[in-house]
C-alpha positions in Angstrom: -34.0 10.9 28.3 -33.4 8.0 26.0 -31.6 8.1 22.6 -34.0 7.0 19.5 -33.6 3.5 19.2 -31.6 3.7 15.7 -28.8 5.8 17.9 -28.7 3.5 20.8 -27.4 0.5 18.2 -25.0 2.6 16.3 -22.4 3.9 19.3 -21.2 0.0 20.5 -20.8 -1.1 16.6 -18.3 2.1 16.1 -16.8 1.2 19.6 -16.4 -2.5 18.7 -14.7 -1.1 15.4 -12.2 1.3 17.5 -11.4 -1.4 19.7 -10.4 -3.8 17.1 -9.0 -1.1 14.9 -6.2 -0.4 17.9 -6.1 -4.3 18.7 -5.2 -4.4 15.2 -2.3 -2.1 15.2 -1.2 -3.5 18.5 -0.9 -7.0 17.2 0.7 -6.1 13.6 3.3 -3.7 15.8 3.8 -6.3 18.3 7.6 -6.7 17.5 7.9 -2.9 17.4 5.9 -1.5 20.8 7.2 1.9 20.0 5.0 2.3 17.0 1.9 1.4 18.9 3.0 3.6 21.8 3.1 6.9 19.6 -0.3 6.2 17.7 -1.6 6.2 21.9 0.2 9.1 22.4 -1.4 10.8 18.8 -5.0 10.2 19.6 -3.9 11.2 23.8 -2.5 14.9 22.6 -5.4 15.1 20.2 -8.3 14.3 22.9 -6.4 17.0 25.4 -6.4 19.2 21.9 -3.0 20.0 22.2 -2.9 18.5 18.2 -5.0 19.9 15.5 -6.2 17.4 12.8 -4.0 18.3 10.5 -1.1 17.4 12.6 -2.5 13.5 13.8 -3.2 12.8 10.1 0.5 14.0 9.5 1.6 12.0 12.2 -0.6 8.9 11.6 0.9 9.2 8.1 4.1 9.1 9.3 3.6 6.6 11.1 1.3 4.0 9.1 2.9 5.0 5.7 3.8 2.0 5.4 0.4 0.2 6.3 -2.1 2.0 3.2 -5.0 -0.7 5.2 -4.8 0.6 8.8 -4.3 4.2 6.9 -7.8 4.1 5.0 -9.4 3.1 8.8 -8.1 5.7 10.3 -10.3 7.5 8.3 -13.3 6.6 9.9 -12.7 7.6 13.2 -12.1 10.8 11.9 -14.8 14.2 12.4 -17.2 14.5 9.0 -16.1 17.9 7.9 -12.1 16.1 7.5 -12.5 12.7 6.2 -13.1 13.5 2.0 -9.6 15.9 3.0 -8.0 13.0 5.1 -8.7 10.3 2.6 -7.1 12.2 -0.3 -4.0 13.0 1.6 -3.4 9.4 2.8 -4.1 7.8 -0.5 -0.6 10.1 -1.3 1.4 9.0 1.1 0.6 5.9 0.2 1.1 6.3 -3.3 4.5 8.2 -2.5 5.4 5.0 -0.6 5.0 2.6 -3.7 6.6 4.8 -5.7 9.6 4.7 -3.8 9.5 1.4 -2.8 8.8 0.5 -6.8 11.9 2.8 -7.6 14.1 1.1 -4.9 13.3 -2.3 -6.0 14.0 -1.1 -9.4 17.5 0.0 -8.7 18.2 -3.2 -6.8 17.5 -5.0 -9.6 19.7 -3.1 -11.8 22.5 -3.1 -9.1 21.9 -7.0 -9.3 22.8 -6.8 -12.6 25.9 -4.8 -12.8 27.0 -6.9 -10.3 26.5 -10.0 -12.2 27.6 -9.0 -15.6 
């Protein structure tokens, strides 16, 4: 029985956009193969469902925390009835992550400046 036609053109286009999502993280991790090894091993334990959700988008946020672009992409991939959830707890690790990066830089600076003075 064949899919209606609009189906059949949709499933390569989100394959194409998984396989260049991972190609992604495997080039920008290229210097740090562990980091691209444990995002396989997330999406592996969640296929075999020994993860739920909530613990890949905890781990994913670990992970990426960093990266708020390959975060927001993840996204995607992700089941309907998650994503709106998903998408508001990764915009807040993100945010946590500027914030302390902002309030590191911050107290650089003002080390800096003790130290010069």
């Amino acid at each position: 029985q064949q899919q209606p036609p609009q189906q059949q053109g949709a499933q390569p286009v989100e394959f194409d956009h998984a396989i260049n999502y991972v190609t992604t993280i495997k080039k920008r991790f290229s210097t740090q193969p562990q980091i691209y090894k444990s995002f396989l091993e997330i999406l592996h334990t969640y296929q075999k469902e020994q993860r739920g959700i909530e613990q890949v988008l905890e781990d994913v946020s670990d992970l990426f925390g960093d990266h708020p672009d390959l975060l927001r992409e993840f996204c995607y991939f992700l089941p309907d009835g998650v994503q709106q959830q998903a998408r508001r707890q990764l915009e807040e690790v993100v945010k946590m992550r500027q914030n302390a990066t902002a309030a590191t830089k911050k107290q650089s600076r003002s080390s800096a400046k003790t130290r010069a003075q």
